[in-house]
Structure formats: C-alpha cells, structure tokens
TORKOL-4160 file (C-alpha; in steps of 0.2 Angstrom, whole numbers, padded with zeros to 4 digits, m for minus):
347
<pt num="1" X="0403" Y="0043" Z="0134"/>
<pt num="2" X="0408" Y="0054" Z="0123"/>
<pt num="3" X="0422" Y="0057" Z="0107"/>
<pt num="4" X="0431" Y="0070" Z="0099"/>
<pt num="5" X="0429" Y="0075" Z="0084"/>
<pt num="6" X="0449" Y="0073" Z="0076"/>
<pt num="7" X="0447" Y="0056" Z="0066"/>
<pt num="8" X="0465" Y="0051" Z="0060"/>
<pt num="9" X="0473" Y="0051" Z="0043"/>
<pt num="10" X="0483" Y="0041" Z="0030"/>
<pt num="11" X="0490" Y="0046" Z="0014"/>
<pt num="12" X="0497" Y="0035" Z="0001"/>
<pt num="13" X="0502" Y="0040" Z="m0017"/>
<pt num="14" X="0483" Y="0034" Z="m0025"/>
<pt num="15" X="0473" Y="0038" Z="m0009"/>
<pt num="16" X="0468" Y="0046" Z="0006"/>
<pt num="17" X="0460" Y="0034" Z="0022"/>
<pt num="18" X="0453" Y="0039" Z="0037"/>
<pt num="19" X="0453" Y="0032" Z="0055"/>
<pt num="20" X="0437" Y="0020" Z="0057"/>
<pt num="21" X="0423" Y="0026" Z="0070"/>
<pt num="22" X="0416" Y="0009" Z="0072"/>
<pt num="23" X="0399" Y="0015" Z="0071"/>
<pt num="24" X="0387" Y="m0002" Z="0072"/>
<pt num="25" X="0398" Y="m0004" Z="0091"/>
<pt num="26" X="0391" Y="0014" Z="0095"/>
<pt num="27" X="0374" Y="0009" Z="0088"/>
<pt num="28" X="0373" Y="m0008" Z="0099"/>
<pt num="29" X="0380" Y="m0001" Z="0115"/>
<pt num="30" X="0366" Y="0013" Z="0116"/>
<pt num="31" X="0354" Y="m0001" Z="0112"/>
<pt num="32" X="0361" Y="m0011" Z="0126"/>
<pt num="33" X="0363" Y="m0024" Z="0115"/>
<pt num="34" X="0381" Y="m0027" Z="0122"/>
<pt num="35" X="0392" Y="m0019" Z="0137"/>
<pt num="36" X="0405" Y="m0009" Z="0129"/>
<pt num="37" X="0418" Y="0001" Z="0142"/>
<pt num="38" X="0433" Y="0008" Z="0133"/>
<pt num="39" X="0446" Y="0023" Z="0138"/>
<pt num="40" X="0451" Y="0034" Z="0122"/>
<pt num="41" X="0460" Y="0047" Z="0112"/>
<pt num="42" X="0450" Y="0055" Z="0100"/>
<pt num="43" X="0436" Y="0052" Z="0090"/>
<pt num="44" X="0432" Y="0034" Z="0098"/>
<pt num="45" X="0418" Y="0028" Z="0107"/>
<pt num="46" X="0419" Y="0028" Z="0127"/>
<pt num="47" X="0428" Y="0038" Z="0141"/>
<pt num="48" X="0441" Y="0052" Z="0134"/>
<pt num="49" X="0457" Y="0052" Z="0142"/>
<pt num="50" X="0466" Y="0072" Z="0145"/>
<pt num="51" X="0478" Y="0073" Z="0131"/>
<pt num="52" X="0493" Y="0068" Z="0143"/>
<pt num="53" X="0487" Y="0052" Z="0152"/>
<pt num="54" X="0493" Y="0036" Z="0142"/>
<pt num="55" X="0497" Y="0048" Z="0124"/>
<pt num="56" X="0496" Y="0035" Z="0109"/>
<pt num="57" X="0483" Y="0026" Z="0117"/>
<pt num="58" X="0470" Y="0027" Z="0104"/>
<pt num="59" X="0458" Y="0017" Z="0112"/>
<pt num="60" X="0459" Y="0002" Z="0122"/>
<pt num="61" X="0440" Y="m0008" Z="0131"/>
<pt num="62" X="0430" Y="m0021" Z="0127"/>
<pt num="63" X="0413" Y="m0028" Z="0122"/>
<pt num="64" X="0402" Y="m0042" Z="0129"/>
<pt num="65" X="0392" Y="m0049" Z="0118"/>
<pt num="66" X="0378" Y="m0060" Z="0127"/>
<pt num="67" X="0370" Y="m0065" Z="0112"/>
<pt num="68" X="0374" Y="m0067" Z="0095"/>
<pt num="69" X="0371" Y="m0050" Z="0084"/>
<pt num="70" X="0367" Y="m0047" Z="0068"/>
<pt num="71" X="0379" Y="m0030" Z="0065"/>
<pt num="72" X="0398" Y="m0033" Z="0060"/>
<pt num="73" X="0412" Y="m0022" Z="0060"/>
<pt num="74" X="0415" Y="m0023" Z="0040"/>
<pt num="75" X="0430" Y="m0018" Z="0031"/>
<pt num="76" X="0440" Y="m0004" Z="0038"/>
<pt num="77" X="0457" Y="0006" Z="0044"/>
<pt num="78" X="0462" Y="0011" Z="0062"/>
<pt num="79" X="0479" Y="0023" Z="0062"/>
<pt num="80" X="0487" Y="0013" Z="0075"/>
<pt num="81" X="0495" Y="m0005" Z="0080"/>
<pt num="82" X="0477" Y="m0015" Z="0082"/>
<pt num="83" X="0478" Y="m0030" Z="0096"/>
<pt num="84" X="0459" Y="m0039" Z="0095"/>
<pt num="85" X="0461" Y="m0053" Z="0110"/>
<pt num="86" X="0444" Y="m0066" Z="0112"/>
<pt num="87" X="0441" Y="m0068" Z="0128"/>
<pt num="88" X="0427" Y="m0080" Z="0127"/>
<pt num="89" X="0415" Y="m0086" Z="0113"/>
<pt num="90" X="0422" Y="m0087" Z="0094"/>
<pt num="91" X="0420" Y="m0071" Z="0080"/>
<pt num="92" X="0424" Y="m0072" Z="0061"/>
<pt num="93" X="0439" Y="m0061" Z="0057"/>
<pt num="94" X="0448" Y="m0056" Z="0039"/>
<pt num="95" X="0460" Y="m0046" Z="0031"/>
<pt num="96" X="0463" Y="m0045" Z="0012"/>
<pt num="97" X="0474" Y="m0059" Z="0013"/>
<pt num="98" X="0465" Y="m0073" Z="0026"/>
<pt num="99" X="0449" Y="m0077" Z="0035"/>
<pt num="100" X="0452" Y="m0081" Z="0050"/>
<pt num="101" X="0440" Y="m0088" Z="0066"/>
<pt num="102" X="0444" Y="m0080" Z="0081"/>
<pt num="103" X="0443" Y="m0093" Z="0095"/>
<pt num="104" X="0445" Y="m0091" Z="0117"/>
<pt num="105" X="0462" Y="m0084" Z="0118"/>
<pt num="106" X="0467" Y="m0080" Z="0097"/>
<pt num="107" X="0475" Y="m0062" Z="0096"/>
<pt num="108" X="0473" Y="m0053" Z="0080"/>
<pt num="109" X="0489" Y="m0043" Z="0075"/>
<pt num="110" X="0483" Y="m0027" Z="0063"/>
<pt num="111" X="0495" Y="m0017" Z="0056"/>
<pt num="112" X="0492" Y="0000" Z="0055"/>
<pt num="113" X="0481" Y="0005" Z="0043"/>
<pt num="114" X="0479" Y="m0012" Z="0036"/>
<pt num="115" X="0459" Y="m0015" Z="0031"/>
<pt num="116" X="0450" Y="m0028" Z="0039"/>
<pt num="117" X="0434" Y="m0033" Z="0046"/>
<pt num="118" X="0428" Y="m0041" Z="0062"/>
<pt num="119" X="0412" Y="m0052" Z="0068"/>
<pt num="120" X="0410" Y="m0061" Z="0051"/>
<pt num="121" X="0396" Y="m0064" Z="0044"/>
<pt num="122" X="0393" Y="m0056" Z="0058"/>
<pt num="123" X="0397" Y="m0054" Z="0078"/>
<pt num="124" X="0394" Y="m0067" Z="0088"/>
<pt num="125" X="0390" Y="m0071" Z="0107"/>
<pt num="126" X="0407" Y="m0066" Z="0117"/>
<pt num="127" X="0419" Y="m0056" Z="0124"/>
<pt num="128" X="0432" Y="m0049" Z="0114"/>
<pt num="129" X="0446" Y="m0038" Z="0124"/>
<pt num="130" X="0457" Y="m0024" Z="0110"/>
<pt num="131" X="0471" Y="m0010" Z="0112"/>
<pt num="132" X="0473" Y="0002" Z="0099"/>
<pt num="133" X="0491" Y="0009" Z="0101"/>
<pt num="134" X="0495" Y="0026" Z="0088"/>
<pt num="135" X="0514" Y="0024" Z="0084"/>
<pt num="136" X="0513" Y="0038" Z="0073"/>
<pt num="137" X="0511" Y="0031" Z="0054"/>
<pt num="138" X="0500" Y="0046" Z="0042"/>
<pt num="139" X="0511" Y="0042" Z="0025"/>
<pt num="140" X="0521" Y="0026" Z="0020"/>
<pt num="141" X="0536" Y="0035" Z="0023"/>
<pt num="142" X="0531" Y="0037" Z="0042"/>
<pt num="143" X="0542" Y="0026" Z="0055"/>
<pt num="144" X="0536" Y="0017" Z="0070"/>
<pt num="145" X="0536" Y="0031" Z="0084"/>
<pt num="146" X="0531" Y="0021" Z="0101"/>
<pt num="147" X="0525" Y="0031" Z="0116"/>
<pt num="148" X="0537" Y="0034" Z="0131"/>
<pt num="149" X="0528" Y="0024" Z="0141"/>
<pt num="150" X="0531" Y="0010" Z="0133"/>
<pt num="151" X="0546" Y="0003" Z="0144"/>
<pt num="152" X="0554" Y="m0008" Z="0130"/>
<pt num="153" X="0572" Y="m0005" Z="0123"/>
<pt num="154" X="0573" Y="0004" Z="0108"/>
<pt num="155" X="0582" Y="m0010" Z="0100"/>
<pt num="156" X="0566" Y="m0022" Z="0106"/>
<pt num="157" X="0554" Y="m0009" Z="0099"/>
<pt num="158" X="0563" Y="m0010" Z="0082"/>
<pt num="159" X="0563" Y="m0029" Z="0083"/>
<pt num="160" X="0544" Y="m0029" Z="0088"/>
<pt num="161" X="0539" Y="m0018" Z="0075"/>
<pt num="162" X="0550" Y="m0027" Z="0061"/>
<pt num="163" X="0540" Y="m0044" Z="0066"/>
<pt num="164" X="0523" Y="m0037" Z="0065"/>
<pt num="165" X="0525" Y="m0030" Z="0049"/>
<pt num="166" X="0534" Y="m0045" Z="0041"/>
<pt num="167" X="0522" Y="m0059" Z="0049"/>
<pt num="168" X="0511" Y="m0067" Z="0037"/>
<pt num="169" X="0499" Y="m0074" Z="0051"/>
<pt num="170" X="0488" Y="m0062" Z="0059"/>
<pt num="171" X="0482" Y="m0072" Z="0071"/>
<pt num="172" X="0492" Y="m0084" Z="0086"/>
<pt num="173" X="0484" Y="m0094" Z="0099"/>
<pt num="174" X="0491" Y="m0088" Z="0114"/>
<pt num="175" X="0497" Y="m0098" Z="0129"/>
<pt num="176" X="0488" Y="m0093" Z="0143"/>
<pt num="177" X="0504" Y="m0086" Z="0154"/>
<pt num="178" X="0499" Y="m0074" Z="0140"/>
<pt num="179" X="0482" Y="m0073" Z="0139"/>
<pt num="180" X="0479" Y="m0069" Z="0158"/>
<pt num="181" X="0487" Y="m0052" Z="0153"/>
<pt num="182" X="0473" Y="m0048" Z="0145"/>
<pt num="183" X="0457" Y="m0055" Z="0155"/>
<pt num="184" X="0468" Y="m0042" Z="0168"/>
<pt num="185" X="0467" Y="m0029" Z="0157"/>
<pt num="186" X="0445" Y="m0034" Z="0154"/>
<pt num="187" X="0445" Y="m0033" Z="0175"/>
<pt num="188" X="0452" Y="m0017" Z="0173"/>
<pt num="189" X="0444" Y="m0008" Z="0163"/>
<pt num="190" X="0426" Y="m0013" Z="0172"/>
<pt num="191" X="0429" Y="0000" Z="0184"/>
<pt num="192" X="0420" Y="0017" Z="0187"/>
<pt num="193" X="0430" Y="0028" Z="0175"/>
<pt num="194" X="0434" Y="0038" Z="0190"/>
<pt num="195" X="0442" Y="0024" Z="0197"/>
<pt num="196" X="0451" Y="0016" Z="0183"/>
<pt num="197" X="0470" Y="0011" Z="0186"/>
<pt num="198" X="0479" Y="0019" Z="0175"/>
<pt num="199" X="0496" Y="0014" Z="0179"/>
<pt num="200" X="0490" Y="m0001" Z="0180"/>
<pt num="201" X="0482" Y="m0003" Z="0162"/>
<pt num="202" X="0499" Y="0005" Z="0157"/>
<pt num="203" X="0511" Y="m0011" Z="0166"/>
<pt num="204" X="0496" Y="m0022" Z="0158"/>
<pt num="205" X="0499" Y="m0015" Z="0139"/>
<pt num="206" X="0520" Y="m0015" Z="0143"/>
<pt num="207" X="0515" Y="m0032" Z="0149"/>
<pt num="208" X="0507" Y="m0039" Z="0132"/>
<pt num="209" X="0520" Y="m0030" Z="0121"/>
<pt num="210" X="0534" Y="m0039" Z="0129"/>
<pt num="211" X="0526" Y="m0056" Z="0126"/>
<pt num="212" X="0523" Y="m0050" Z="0108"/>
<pt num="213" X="0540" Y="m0048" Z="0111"/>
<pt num="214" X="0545" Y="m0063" Z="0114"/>
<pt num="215" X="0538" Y="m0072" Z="0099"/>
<pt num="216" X="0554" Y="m0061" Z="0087"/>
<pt num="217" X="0566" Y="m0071" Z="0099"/>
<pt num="218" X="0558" Y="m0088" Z="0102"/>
<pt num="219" X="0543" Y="m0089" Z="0088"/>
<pt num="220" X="0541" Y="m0108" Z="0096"/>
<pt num="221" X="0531" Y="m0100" Z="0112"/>
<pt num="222" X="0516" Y="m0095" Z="0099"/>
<pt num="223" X="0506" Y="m0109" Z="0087"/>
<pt num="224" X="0497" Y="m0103" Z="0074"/>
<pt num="225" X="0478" Y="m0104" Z="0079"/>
<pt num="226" X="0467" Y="m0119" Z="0082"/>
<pt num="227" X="0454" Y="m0125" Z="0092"/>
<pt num="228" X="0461" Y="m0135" Z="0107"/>
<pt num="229" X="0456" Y="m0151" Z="0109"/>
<pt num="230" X="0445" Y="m0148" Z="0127"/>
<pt num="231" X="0436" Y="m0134" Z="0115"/>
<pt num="232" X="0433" Y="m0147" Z="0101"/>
<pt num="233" X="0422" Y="m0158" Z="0113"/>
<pt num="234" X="0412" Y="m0145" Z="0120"/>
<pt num="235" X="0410" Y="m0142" Z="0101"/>
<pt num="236" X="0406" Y="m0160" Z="0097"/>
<pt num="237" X="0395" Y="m0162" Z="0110"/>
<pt num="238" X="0385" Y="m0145" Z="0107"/>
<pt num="239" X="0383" Y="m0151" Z="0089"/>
<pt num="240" X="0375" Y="m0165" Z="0094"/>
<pt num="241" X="0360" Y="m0155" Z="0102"/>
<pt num="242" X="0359" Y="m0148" Z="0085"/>
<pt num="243" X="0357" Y="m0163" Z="0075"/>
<pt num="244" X="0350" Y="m0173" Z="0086"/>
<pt num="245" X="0335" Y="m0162" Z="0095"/>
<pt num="246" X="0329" Y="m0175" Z="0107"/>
<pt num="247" X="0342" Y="m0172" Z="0116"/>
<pt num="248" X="0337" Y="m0157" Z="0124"/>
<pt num="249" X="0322" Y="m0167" Z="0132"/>
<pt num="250" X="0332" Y="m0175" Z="0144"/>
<pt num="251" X="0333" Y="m0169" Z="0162"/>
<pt num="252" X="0353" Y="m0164" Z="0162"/>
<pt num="253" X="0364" Y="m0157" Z="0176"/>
<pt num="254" X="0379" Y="m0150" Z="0174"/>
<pt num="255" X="0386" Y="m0168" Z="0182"/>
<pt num="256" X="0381" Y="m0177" Z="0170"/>
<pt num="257" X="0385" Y="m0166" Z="0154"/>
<pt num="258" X="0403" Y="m0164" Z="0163"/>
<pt num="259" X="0403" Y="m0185" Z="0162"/>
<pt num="260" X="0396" Y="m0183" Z="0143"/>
<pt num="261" X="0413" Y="m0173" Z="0139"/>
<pt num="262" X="0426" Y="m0182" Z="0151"/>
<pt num="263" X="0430" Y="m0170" Z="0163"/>
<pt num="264" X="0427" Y="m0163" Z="0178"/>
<pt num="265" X="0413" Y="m0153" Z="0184"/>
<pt num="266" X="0424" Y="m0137" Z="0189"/>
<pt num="267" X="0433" Y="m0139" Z="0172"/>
<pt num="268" X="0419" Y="m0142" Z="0160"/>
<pt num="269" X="0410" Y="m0128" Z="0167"/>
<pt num="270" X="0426" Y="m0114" Z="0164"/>
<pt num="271" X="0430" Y="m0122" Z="0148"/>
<pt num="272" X="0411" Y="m0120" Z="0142"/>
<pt num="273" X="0412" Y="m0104" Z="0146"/>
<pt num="274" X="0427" Y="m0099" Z="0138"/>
<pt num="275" X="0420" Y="m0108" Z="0124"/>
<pt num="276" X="0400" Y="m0100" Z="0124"/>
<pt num="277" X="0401" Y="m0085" Z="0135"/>
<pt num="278" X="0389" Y="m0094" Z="0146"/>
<pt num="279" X="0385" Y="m0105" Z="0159"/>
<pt num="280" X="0381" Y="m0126" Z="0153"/>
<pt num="281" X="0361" Y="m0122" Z="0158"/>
<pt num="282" X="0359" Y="m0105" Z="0150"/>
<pt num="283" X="0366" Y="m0112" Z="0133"/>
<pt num="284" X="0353" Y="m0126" Z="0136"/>
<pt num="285" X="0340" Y="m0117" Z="0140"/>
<pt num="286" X="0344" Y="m0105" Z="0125"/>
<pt num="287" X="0344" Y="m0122" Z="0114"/>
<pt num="288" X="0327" Y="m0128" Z="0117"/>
<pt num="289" X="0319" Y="m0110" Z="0117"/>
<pt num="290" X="0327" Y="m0110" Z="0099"/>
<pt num="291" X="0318" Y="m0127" Z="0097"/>
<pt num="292" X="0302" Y="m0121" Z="0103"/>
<pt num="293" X="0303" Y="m0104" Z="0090"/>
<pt num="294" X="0304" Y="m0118" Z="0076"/>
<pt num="295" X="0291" Y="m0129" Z="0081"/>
<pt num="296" X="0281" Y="m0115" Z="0082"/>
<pt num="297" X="0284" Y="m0107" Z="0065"/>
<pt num="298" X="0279" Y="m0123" Z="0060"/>
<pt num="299" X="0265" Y="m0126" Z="0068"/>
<pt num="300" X="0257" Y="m0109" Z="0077"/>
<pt num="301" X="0243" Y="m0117" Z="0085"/>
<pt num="302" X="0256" Y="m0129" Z="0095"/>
<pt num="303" X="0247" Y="m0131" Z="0113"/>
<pt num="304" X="0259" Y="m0123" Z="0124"/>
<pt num="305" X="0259" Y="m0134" Z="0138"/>
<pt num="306" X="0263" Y="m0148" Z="0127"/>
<pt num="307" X="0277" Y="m0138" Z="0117"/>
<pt num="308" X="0286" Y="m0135" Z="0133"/>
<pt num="309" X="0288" Y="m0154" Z="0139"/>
<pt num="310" X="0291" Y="m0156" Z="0121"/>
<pt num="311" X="0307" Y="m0146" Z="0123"/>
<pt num="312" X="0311" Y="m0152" Z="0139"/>
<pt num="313" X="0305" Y="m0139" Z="0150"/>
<pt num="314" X="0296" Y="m0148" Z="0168"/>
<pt num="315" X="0282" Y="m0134" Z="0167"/>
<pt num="316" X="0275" Y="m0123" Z="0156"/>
<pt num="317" X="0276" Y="m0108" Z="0168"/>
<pt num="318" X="0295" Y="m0109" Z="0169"/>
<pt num="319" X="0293" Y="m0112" Z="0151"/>
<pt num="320" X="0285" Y="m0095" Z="0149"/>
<pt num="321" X="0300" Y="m0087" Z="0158"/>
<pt num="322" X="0313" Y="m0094" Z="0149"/>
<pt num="323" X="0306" Y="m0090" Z="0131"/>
<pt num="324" X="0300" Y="m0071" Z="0137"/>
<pt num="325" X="0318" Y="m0067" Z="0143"/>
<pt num="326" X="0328" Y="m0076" Z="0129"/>
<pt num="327" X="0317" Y="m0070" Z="0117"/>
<pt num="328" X="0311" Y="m0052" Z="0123"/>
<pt num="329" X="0292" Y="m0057" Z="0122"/>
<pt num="330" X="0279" Y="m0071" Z="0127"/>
<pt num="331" X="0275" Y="m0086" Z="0115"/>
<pt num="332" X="0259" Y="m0080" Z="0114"/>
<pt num="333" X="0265" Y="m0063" Z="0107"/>
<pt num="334" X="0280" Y="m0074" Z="0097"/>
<pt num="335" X="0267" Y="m0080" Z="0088"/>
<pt num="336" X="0257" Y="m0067" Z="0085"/>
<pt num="337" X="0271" Y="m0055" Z="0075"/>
<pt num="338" X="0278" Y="m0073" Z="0066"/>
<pt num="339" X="0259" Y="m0076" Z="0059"/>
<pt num="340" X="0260" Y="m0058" Z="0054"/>
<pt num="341" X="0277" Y="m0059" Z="0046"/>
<pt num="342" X="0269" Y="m0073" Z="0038"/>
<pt num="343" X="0254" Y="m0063" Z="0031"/>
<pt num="344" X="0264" Y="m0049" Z="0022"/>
<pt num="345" X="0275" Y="m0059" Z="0015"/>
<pt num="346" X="0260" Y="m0070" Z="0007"/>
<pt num="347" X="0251" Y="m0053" Z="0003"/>
C-alpha cells in the first residue's frame, strides 16, 4: 500500500491544523495485528486512487480487529465529512464535547476538522467500517463543496450539511435497512484492488448520505445510541463468566448457551457475533485461556494437566493448542517470560 505525500490543511484565526495520518493504524496493519483495506486520496494509508476515480474521497476501508489492542487513535483532525460505522464488537469514541461507546451498528458523525479520538482507552476486538468524504473546507470561511458524484439535489446537499453541523449528537444507532449499507460497503471493499467496484462503492456512499438524509426530514428514523436489549443479554450473561469463573468449566455448546440467553440457536450465534467479533466457542475458549494466564501468575508451578481441567479444557493437548494460538506462545514459555517480568521488577 502506499500514500502520498499531500497531507491537508486548515487555518483558523489562532492556528494552523493538519490532516491526521493515523499512524498507530499503519503501525498495527504491518504488524498483522489487524486487516486493514482502504482506497485513498492522498496521504492515507492503503490503495491510492488516479486523481479522477471518486475525487473527494479522502479515504474510505476498514479494519478488523480480532483481538483487543493496546494503540488508540487519540486526538486528531481529518479535512473531510468523517462517517466511523461499527460493524461488530464495541470501541470507546469522544469529541471535546462527549464520550461516547460505539456499539454494533452506532455511526459516528465528525465534522470536518473537528478533534476527536477513537478506540478509547484503547481499540478494542471489532470491525469498524469509515468514509472520509473531502467537501473542501481549509478556512472557517470555506463552504460545503460536495463531489459531483454525489447524486443528491443541491437543496438536500444544503439541508444535509446544515444538519451535521448543527447536531449535538455525534453518534445515532442506525436501523438496520441502514446499516446493511455499510456491511455492503465492508464486502466491497475486501476485494483485490484490481477488482474493486468502484461504481459500486460510489451508489453505496450516495446510498448512506441519503439515509443521512433522511434523518433532516424525519429525525424519528434515528435514536440516539443504546445497547439493544438482545445485546444487553449476551452482555449479561458474558459478565457472569467474568464474575463467576466456574463457569467456564462446564462442558457448553452453542445449544445450551443460546437456551442460557432465550433465543434461538441461529440468532444467538449472529447476535454474539455482531456483539464480540467472534464465534460463541472462540470467546469461550479466549475466556478460560485468560483464566489459565491468571492462575498461572499466581501460581507458576500450576501442573498443567490439572490447570487445563481446571479451566475447563477435556485434555491438556488441546489445551496446549488453544493457549499457544490465543496467546502467541506455550504455557511452558508463558511462564517462563511472566517469572522473568517478575524478577526485574523485584531486582
């Protein structure tokens, strides 16, 4: 991938602001600690488009976080009309006015130039889906100018941008006749960058600024954003693992967790998902090895054939598995650098 070297202005009567280049993102995507694909303008990270395919797109991808990290994206400026959609899994979000948790299916409405950070404290396990759309602001004096592509009327243009920067609320729950425009948009873009549609991505983006749109007309379609209540007893019952650790030594199948929660099998799994960005068994596997890591900062010499019945693995092989690819190394070698971490802090 690769970025030009143009990074955006802004100029106001007390200061000067540049375009951020959201460097930690850049650091994490070479690591492989998350998928990032994103077509751009300019100085952002991923696939730069000619100068004449989709002009004012500044950047529009996403990221796939299948773990939680420990990078943010703290406080910073993007030149254009900012759309952050979460796909699945949760992320901290703030301006300079409100702190905000992004949840499966929140949009975040950033106004050009406005600061703000994103994956507070910091980013978390998910997929989080963005469009950055220039419309041409470098000074407070500059109005909205929207690309001709954008197949809106110019009176709807003006009403859209009068909302978005009157709105007090940066962030709406969107239904999900809504949403699917955007887990479109995720499909999309996961193809080869030979073969991306971009007409396609273009009817997509027209797509989710009509239904911003919408909200100037008919604010009723929107609610401000807050856990759903299918969400809130996937939460619930996730908690209890927390709290109550023997709970991860039953033998559970998707069946019976589904039961636990009152809904179906097909239904429990996709709302879990949308929820974790992950499957019911990787979450609990990913549990009890986070179970097993304590036990064994507590205790180092913890046998590990008894550890793993103790965290509700049926054999210590499989055990070994588990805790090697969620942790990136054996318990044996787990233990090993904790002891060691241990020694230097002590010396």
């Amino acid at each position: 991938m690769s970025a030009k070297s143009s990074i955006p202005r802004y100029r106001d009567t007390k200061s000067t602001y540049q375009a951020s280049s959201c460097v930690p993102m850049r650091k994490a995507a070479a690591e492989n600690r998350i998928e990032v694909r994103a077509i751009t303008h300019g100085h952002y990270f991923g696939h730069s488009l000619p100068d004449d395919l989709l002009p004012g797109i500044s950047t529009v991808g996403y990221w796939n976080a299948r773990s939680d990290q420990d990078w943010k994206l703290s406080w910073h400026r993007n030149e254009g009309l900012e759309l952050d959609y979460q796909e699945s899994g949760c992320n901290g979000f703030s301006t300079t006015d409100q702190e905000s948790l992004l949840r499966a299916g929140d949009l975040a409405v950033i106004r050009p130039w406005q600061l703000h950070q994103i994956g507070v404290p910091n980013v978390r396990r998910g997929i989080r889906v963005w469009l950055i759309l220039d419309v041409g602001i470098t000074d407070p004096t500059s109005r909205w100018q929207w690309p001709s592509w954008i197949a809106l009327t110019e009176s709807d243009k003006n009403r859209l941008s009068s909302f978005l920067l009157n709105s007090s609320n940066p962030v709406l729950h969107l239904p999900k006749k809504y949403g699917i425009h955007w887990k479109e948009l995720h499909k999309e873009l996961q193809n080869e960058k030979d073969r991306i549609p971009y007409s396609r991505i273009a009817i997509i983006i027209n797509e989710i600024l009509f239904s911003l749109m919408e909200t100037t007309c008919d604010p009723d379609r929107f609610s401000p954003s807050e856990t759903p209540l299918v969400l809130r007893i996937i939460q619930d019952f996730l908690r209890d693992f927390e709290l109550r650790p023997h709970l991860l030594l039953q033998n559970w199948t998707i069946a019976e967790m589904a039961k636990q929660c009152g809904m179906s099998t097909a239904g429990f799994c996709a709302h879990f998902r949308e929820f974790t960005n992950m499957s019911p068994i990787q979450y609990l596997n990913q549990a009890r090895i986070k179970r097993a890591q304590d036990l064994l900062k507590e205790d180092p010499s913890y046998p590990i054939s008894s550890l793993a019945a103790d965290v509700g693995f049926t054999t210590s092989q499989y055990f070994a598995t588990v805790f090697k690819k969620i942790s990136g190394k054996p318990p044996s070698e787990f233990i090993e650098n904790f002891s060691n971490q241990e020694k230097r802090h002590f010396s």
